[in-house]
N, C-alpha and C positions, 0 to 999 in steps of 0.2 A: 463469427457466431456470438460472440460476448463482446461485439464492440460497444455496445452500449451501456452496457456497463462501466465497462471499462472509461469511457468518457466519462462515465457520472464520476465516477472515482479519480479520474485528473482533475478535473475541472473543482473537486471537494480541496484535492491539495493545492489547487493555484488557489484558493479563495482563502486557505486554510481554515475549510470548514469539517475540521473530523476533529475526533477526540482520540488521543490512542492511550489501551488501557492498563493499567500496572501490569495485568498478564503480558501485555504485547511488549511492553517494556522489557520483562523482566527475560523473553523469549529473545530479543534483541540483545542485550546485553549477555547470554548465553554464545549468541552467535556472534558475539563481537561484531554488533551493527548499532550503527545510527541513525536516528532519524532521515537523517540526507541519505543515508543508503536505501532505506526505506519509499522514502519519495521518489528518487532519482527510479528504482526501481519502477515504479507504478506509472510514474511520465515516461520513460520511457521501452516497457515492455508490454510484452501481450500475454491475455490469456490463453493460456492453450489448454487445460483440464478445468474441469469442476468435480469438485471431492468433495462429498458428503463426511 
């Protein structure tokens, strides 16, 4: 249902075309994550909700 997206969003980290932002940082670093954990995530998992 959200593959398409979801491609847009790999294919942004293979090119490293994103920006990520002091918020998303600072959420990361709460959850003791990294960048790599981050990406590794998005390459390799799936959507399965959308939450407004």
């Amino acid at each position: 249902m959200f593959e398409r997206i979801l491609k847009q969003m790999q294919e942004k980290i293979r090119t490293r075309q994103y920006i990520m932002t002091l918020h998303a940082e600072e959420e990361m670093d709460d959850d003791e994550l990294t960048i790599f954990d981050v990406e590794r995530a998005i390459l390799t998992g799936k959507i399965i909700e959308r939450q407004k």
